[in-house]
DSSP file (Angstrom, degrees, kcal/mol; ACC not computed):
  #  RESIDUE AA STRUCTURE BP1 BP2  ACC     N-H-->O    O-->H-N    N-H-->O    O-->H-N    TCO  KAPPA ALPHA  PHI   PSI    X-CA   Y-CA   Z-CA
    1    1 A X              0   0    0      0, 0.0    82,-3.5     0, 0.0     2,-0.6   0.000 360.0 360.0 360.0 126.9   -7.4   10.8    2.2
    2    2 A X  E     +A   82   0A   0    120,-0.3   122,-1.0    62,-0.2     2,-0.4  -0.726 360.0 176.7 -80.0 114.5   -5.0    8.8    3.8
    3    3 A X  E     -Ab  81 124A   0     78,-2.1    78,-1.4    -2,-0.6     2,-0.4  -0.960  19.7-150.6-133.5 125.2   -2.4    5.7    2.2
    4    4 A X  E     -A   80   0A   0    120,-2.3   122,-0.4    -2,-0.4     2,-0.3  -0.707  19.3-160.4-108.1 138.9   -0.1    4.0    3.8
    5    5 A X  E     +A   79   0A   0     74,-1.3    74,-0.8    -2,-0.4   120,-0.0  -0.922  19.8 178.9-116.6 102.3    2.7    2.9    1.3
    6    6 A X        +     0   0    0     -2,-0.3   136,-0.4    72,-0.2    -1,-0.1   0.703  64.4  21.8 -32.5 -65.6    5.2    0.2    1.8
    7    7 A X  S >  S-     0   0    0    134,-0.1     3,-1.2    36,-0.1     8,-0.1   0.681 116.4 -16.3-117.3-132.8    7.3    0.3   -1.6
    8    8 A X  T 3  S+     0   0    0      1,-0.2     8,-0.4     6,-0.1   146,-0.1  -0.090 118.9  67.6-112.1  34.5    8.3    2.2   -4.3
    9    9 A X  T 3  S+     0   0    0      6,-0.3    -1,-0.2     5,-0.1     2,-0.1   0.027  74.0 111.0-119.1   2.5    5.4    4.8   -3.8
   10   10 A X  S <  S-     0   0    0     -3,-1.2     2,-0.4     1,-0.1     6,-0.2  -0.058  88.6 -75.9 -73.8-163.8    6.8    6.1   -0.7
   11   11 A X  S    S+     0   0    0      1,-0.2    -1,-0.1    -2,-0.1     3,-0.1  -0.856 121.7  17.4 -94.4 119.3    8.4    9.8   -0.6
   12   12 A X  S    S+     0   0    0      1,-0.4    -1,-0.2    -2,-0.4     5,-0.1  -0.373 101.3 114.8  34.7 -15.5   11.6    9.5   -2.3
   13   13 A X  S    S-     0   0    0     -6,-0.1    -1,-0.4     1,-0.1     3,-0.3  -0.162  81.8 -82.6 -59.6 164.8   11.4    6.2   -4.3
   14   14 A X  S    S+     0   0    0    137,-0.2   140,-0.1     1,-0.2    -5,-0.1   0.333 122.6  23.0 -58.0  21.6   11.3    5.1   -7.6
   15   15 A X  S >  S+     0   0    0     -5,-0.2     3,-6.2    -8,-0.1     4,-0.4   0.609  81.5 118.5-146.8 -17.4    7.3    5.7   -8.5
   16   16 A X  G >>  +     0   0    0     -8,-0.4     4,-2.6     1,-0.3     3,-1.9   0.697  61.1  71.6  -3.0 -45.6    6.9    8.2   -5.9
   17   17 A X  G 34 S+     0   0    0      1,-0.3    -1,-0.3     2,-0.2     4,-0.3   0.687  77.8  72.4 -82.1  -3.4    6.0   10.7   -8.8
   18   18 A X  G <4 S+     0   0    0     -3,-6.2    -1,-0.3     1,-0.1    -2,-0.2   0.924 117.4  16.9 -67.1 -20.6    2.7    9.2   -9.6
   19   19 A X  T X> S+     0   0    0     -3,-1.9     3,-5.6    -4,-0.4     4,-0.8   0.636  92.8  99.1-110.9 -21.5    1.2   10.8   -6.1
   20   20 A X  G >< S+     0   0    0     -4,-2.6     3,-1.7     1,-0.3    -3,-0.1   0.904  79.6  57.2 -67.1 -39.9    3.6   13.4   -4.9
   21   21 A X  G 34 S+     0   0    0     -4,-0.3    -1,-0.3     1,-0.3    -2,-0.1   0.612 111.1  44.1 -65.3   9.0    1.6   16.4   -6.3
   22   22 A X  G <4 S+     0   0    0     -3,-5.6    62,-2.2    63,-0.0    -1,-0.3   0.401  88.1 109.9-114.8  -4.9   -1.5   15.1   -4.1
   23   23 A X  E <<  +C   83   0A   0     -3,-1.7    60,-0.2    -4,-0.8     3,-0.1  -0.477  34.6 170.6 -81.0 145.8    1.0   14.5   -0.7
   24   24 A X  E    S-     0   0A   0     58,-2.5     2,-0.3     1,-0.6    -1,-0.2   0.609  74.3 -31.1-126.3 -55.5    0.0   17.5    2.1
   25   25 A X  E     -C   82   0A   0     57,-1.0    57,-2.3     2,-0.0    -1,-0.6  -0.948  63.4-147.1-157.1 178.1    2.2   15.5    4.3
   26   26 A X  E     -C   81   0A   0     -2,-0.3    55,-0.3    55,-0.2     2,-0.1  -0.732  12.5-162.1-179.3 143.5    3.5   12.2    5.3
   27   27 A X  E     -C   80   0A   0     53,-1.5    53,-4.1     1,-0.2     2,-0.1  -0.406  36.1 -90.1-172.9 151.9    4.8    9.9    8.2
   28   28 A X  E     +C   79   0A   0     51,-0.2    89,-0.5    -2,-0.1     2,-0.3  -0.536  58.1 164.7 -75.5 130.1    6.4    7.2   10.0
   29   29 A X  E     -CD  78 116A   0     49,-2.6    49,-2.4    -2,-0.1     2,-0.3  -0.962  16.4-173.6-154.6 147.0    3.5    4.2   10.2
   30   30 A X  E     +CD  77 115A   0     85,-0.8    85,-2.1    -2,-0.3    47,-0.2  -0.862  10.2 162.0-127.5 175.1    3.4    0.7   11.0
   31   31 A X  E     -C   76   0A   0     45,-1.6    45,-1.0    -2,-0.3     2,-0.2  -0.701  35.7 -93.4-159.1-152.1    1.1   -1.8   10.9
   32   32 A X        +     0   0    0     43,-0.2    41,-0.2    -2,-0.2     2,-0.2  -0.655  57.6  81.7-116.2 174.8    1.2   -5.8   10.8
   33   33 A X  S    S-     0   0    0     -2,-0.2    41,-1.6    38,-0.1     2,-0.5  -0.674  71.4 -42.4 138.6 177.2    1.3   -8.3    8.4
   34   34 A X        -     0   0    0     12,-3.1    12,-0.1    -2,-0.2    41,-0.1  -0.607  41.3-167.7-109.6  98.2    3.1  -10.3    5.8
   35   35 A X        +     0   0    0     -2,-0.5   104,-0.4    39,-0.2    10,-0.2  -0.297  14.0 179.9 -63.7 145.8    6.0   -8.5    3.3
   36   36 A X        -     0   0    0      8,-1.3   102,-0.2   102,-0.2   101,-0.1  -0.433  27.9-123.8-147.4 112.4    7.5  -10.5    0.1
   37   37 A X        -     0   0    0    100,-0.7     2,-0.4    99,-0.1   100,-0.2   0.364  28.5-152.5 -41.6 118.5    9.9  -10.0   -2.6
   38   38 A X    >>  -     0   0    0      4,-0.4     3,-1.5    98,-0.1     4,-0.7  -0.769  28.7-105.2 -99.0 167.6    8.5  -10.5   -5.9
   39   39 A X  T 34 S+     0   0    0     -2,-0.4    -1,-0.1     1,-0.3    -2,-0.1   0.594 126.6  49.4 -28.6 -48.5   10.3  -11.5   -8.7
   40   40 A X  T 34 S-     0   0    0      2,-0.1    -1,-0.3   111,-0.0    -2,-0.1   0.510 123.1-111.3 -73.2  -9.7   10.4   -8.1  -10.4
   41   41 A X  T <4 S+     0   0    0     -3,-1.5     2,-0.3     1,-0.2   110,-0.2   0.980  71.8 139.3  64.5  56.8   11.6   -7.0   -6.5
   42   42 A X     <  -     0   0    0     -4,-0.7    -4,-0.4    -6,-0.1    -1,-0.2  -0.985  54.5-119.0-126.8 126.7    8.7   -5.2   -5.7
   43   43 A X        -     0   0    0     -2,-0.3     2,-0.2    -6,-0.1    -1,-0.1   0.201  28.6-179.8 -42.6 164.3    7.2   -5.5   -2.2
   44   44 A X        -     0   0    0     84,-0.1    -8,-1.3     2,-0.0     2,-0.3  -0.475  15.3-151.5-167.8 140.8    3.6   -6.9   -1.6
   45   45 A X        -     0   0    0     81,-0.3    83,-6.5    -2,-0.2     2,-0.4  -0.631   2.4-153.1-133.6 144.9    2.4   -7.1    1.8
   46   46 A X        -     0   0    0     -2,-0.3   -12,-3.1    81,-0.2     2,-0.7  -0.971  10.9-161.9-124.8  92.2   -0.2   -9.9    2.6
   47   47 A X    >   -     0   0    0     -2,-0.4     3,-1.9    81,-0.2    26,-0.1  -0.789  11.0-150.7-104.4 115.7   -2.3   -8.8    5.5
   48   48 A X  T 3  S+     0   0    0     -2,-0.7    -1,-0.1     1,-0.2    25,-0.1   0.677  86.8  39.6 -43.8 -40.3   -4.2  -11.7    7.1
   49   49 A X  T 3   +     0   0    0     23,-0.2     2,-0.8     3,-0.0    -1,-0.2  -0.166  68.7 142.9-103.7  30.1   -7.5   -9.7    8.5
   50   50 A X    <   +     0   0    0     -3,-1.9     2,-0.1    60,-0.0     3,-0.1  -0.507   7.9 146.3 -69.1 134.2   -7.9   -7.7    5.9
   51   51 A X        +     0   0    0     -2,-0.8    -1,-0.0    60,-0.4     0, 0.0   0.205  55.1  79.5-142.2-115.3  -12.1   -7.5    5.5
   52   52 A X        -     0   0    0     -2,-0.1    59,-1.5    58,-0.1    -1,-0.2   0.334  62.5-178.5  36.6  51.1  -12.5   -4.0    4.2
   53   53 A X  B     -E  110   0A   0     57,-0.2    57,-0.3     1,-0.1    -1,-0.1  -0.401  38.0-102.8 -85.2 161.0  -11.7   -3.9    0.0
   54   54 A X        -     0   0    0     55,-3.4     2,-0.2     1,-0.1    -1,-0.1   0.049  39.9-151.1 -58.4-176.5  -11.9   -0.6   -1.7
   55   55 A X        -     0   0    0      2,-0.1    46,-0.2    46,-0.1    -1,-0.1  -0.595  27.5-111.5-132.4 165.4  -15.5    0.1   -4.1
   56   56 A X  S    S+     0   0    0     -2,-0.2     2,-2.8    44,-0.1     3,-0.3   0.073  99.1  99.8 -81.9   1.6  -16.1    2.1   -7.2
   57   57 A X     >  +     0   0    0      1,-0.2     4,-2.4     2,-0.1     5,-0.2  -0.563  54.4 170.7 -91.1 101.3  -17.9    3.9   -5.1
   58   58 A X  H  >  +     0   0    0     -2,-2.8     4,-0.5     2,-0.2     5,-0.2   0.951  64.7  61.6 -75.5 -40.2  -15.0    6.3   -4.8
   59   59 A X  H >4 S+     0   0    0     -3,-0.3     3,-1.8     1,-0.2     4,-0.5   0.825 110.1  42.3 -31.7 -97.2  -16.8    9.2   -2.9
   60   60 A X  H 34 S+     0   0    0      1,-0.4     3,-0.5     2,-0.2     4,-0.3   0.485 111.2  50.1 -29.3 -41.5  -17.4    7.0   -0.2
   61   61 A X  H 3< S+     0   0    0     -4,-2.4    -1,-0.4     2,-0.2    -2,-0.2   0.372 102.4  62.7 -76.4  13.9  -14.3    5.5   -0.1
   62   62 A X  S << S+     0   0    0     -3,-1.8    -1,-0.2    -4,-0.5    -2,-0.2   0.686 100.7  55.5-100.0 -30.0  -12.4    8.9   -0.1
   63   63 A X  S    S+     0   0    0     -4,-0.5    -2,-0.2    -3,-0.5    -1,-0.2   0.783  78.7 168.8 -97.8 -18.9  -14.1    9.9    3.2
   64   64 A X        +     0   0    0     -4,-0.3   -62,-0.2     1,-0.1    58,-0.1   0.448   9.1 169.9 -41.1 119.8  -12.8    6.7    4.9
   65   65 A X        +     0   0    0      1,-0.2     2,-0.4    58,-0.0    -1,-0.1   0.547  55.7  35.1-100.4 -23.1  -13.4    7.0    9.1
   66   66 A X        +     0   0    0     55,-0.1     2,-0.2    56,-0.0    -1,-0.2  -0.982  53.4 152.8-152.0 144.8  -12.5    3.3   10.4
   67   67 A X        -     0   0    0     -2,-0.4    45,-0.1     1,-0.2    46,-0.1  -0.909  38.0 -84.0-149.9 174.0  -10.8    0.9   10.0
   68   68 A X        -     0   0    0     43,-0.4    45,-0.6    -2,-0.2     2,-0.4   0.098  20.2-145.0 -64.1-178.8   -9.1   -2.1   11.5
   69   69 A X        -     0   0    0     43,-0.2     2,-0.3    51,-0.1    45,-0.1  -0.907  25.6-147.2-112.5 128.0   -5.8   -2.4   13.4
   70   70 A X        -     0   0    0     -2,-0.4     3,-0.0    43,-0.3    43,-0.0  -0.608  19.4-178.1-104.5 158.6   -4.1   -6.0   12.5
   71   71 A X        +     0   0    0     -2,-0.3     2,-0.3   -40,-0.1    -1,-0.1   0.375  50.5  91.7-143.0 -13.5   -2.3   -7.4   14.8
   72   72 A X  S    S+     0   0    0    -40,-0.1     2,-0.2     2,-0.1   -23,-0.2  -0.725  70.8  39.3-104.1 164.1   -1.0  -10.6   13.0
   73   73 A X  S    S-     0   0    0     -2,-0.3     2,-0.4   -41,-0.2   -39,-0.2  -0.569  91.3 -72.6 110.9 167.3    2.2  -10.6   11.2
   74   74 A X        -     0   0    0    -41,-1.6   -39,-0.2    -2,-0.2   -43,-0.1  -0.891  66.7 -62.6-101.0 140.9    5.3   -9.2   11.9
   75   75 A X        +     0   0    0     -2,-0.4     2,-0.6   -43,-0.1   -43,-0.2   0.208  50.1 179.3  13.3  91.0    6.3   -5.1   11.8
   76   76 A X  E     - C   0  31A   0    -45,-1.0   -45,-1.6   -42,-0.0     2,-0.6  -0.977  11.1-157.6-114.8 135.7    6.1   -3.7    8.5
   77   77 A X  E     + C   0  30A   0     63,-0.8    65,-0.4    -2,-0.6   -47,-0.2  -0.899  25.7 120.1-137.6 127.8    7.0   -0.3    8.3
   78   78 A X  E     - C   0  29A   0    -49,-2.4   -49,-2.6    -2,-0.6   -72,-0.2  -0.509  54.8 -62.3-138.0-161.7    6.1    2.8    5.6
   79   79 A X  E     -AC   5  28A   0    -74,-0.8   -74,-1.3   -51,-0.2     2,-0.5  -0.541  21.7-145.4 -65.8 128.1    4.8    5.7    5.2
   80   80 A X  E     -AC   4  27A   0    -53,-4.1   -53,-1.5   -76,-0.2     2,-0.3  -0.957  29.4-157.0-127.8 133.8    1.0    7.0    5.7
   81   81 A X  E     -AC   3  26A   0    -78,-1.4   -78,-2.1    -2,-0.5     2,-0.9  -0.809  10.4-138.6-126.4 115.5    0.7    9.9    2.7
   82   82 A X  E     -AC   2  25A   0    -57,-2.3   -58,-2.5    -2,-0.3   -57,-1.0  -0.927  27.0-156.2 -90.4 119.2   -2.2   12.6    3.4
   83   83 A X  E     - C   0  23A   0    -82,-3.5     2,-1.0    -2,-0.9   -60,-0.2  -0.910  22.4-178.8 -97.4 117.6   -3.4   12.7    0.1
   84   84 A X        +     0   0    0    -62,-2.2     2,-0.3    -2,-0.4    -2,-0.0  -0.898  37.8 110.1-109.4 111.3   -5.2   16.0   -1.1
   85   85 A X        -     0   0    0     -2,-1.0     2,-0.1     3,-0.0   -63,-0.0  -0.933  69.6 -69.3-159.1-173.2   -6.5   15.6   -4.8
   86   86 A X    >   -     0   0    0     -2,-0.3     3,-0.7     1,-0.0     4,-0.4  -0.013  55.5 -99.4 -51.1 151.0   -9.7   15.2   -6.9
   87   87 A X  T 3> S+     0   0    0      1,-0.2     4,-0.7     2,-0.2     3,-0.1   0.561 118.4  74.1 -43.6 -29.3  -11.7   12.0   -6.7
   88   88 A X  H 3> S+     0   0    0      2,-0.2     4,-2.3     1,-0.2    -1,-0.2   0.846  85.3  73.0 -68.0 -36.3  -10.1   10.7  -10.0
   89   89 A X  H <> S+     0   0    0     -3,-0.7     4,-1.1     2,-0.3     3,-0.4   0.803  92.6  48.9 -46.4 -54.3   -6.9   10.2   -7.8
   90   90 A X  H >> S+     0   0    0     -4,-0.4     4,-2.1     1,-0.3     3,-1.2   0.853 116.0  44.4 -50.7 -68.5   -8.1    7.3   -6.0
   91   91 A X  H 3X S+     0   0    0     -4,-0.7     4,-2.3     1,-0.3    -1,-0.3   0.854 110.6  56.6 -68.4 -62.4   -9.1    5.8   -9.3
   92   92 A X  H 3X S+     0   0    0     -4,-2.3     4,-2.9    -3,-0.4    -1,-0.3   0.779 108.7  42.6 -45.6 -48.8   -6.0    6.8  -10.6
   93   93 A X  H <X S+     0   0    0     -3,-1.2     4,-1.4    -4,-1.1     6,-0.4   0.962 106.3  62.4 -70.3 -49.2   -3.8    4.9   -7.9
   94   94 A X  H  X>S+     0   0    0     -4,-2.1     5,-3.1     1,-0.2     4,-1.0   0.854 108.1  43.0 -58.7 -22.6   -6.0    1.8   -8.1
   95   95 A X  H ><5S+     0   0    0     -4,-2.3     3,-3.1    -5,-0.3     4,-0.4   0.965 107.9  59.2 -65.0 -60.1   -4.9    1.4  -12.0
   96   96 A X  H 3<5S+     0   0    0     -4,-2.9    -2,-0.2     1,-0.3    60,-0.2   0.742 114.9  43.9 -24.7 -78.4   -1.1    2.3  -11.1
   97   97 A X  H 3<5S-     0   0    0     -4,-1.4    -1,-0.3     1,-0.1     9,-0.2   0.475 112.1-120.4 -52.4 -26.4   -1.6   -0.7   -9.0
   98   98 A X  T <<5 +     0   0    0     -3,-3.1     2,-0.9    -4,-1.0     8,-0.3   0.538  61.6 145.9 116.7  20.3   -3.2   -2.6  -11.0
   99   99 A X      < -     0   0    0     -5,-3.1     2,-0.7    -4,-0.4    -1,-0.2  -0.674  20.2-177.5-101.1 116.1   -6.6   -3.0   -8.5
  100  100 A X    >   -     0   0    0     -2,-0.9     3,-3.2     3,-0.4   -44,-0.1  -0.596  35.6-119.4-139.8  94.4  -10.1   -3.3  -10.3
  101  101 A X  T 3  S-     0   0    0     -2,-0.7     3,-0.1   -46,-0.2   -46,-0.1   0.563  91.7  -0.2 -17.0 119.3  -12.7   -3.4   -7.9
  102  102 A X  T 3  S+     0   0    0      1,-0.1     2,-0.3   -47,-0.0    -1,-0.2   0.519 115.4  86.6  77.0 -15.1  -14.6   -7.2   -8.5
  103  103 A X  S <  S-     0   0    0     -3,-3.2    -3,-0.4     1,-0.0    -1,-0.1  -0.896  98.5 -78.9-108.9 152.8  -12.5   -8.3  -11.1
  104  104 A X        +     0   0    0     -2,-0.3     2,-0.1    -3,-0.1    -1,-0.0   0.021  59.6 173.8 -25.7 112.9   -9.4  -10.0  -11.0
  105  105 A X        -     0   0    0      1,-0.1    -6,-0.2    -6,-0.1     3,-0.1  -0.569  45.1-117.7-116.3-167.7   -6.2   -7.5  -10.1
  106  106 A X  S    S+     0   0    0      1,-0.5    23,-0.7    -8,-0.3     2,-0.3   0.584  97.6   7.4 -96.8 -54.8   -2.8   -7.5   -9.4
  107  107 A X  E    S- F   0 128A   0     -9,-0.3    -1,-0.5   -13,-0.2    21,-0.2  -0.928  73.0-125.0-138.0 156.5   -3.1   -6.0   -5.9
  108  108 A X  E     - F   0 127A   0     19,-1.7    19,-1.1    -2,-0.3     2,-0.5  -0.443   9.5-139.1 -55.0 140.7   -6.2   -5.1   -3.5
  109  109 A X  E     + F   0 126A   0     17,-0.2   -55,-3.4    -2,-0.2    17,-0.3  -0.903  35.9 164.9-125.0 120.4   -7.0   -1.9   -1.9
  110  110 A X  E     -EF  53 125A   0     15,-1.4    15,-3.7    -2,-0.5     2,-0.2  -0.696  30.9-118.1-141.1 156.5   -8.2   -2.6    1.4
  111  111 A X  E     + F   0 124A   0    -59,-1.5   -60,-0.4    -2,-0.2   -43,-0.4  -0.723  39.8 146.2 -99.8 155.5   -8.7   -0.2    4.7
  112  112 A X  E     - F   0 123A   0     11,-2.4    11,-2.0    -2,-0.2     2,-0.2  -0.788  46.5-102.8-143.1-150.7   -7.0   -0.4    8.0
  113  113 A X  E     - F   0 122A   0    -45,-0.6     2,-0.4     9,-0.3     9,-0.4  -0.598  32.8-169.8-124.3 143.4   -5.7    1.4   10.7
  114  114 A X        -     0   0    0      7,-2.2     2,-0.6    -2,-0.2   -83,-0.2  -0.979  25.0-113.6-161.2 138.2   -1.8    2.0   11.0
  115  115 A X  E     +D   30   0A   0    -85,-2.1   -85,-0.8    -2,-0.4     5,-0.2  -0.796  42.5 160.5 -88.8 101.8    0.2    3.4   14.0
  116  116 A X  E     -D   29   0A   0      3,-1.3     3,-0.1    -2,-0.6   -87,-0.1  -0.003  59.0 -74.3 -81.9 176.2    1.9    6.9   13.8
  117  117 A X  S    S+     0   0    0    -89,-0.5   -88,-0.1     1,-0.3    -2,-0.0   0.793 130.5  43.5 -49.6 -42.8    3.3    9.6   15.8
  118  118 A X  S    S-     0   0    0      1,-0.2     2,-0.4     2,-0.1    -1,-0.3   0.430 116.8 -98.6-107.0 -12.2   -0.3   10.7   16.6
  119  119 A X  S    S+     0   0    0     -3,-0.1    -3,-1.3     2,-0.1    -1,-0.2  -0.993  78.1   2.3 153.7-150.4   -2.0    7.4   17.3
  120  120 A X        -     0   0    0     -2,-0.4     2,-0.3    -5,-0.2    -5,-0.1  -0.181  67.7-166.7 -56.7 162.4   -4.4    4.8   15.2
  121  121 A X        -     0   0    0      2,-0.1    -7,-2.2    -2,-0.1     2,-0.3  -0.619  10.1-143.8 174.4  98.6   -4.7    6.4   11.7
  122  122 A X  E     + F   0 113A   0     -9,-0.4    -9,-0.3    -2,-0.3     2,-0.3  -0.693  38.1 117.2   4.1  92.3   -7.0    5.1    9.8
  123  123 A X  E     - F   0 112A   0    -11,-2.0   -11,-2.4    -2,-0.3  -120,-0.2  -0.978  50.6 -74.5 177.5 163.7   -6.5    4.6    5.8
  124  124 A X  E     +bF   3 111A   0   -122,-1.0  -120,-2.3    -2,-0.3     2,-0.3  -0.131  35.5 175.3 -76.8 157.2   -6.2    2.5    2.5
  125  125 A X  E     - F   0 110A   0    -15,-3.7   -15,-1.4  -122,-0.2     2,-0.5  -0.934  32.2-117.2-151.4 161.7   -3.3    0.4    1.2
  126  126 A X  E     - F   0 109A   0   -122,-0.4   -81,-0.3    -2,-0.3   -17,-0.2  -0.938  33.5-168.2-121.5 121.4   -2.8   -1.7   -1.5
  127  127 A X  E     - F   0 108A   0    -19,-1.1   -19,-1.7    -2,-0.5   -81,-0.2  -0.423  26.5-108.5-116.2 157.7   -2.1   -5.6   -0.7
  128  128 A X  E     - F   0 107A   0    -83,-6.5     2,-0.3   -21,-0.2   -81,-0.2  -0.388  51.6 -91.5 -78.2 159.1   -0.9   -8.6   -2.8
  129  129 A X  S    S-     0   0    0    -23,-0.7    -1,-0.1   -83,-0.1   -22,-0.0  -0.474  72.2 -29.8 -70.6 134.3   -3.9  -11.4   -3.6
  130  130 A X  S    S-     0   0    0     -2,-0.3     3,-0.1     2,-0.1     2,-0.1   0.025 111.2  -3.2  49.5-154.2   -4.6  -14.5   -1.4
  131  131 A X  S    S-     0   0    0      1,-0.1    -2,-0.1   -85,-0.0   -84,-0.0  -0.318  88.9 -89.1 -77.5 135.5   -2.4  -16.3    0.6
  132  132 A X        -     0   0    0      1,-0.1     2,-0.2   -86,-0.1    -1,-0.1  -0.202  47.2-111.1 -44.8 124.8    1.8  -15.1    0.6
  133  133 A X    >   -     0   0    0    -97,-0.1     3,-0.7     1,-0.1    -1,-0.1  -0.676  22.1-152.5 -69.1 132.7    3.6  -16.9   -2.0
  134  134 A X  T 3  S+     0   0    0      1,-0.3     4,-0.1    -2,-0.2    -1,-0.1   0.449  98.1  58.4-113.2 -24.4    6.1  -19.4   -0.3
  135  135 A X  T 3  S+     0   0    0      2,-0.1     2,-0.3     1,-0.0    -1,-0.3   0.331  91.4  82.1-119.3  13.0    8.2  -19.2   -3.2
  136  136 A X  S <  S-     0   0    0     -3,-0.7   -99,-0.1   -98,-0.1   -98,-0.1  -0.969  89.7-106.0-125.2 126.5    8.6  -15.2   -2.8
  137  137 A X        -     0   0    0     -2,-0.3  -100,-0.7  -100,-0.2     2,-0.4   0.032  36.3-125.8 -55.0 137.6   11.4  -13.9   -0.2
  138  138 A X        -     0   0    0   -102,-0.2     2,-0.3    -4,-0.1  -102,-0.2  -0.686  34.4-175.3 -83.5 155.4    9.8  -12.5    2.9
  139  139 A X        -     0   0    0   -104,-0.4  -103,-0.1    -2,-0.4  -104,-0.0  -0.822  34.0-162.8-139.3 112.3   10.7   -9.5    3.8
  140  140 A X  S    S+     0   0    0     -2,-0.3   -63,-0.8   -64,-0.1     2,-0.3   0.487  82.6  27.9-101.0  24.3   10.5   -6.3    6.6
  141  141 A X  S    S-     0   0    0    -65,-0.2     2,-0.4  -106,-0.0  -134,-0.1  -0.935  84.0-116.7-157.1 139.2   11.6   -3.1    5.0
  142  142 A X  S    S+     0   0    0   -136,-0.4     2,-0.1   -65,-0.4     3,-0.0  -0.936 104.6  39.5-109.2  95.9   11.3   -2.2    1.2
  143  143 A X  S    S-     0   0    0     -2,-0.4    -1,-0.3  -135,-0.0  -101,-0.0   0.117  91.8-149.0 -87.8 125.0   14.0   -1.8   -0.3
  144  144 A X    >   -     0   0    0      1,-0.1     3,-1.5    -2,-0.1    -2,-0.1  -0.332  30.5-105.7 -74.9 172.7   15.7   -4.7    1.7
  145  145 A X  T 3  S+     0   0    0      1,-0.3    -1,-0.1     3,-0.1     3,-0.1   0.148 114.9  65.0 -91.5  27.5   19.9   -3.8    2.1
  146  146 A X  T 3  S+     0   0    0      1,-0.1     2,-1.5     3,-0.0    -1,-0.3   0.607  76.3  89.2-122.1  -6.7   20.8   -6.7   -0.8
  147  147 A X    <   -     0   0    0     -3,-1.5    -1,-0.1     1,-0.1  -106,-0.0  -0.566  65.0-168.0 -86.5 106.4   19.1   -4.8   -3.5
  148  148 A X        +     0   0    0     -2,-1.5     2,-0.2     1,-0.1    -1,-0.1   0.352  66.2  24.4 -66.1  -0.2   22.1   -2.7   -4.6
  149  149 A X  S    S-     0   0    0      0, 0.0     2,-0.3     0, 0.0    -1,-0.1  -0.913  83.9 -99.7-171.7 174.9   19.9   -0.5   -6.7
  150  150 A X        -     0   0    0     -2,-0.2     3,-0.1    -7,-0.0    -2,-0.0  -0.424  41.3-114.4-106.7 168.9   16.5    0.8   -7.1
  151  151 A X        -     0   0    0     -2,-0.3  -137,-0.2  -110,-0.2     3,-0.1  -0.331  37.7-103.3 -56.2 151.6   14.0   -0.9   -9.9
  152  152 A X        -     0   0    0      1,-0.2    -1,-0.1     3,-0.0     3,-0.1  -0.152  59.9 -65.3 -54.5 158.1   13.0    1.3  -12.7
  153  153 A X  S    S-     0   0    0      1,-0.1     2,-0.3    -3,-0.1    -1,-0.2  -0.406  72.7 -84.3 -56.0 155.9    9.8    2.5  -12.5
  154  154 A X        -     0   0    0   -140,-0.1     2,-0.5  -146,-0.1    -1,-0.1  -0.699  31.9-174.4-113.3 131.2    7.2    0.0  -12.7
  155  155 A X        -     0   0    0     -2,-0.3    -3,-0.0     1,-0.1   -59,-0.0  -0.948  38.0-108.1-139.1 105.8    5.4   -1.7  -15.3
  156  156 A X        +     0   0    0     -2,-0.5    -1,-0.1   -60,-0.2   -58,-0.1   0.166  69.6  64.2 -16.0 130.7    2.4   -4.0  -14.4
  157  157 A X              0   0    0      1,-0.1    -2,-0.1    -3,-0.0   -59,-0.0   0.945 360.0 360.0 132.1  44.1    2.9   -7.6  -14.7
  158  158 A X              0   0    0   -118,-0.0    -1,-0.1     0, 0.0    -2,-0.0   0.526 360.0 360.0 -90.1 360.0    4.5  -10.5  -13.8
């Protein structure tokens, strides 16, 4: 499975350790869209064409083979994570995040497409709700250069 990560679930950040025993590898990826500091000064990226939400049907979503490429927004740039684990993982990361398919969450897990070394790249992400809050800095790299150190691990919740 493939996830492209943004925040403090890339490969040396603070939260990192919820996934790193499923990462096989992982990569330079960009995609489009809108970043913005939230309060707690944790990223959440707002993508405009997002159509694609995760399921509970976790099989299915595990195998994901297409997805979109977005093209509005500006440059946001992470990581995309080849994930090798159990089926539970997925379910595991959509609690971390706070995502529960059909009910009200925290963040979405939606598919796209993200550009790498090797091409279009196909994979899940997990995206703030509705429209970017006006009242939350934008931003196009996580951790931006004014946060002088990095958040404690992260606790659900604003």
């Amino acid at each position: 499975m493939h996830l492209f990560v943004y925040g403090s679930l890339k490969i040396g950040e603070c939260n990192d350790h919820v996934l790193k025993k499923w990462v096989r590898e992982f990569r330079v990826a960009r995609t489009r869209g809108e970043m913005r500091l939230r309060p707690d000064n944790y990223p959440a990226l707002f993508l405009q064409e997002a159509e694609i939400l995760g399921t509970e049907d976790y099989a299915t979503d595990f195998r994901l083979s297409t997805a979109p490429e977005l093209t509005e927004g500006h440059e946001i740039e992470g990581q995309l994570l080849v994930l090798q684990g159990p089926l539970e993982m997925l379910r595991a990361l959509d609690d971390f995040e706070g995502y529960f398919p059909g009910r009200p969450s925290e963040y979405l897990r939606v598919a796209l497409s993200v550009r790498t070394e090797l091409g279009l790249e196909p994979c899940w992400t997990y995206t703030g709700v509705g429209a970017p809050r006006t009242d939350w800095e934008p931003i196009g790299f996580w951790p931006p250069p004014h946060l002088n150190m990095k958040p404690e691990p992260y606790h659900h919740g604003l």
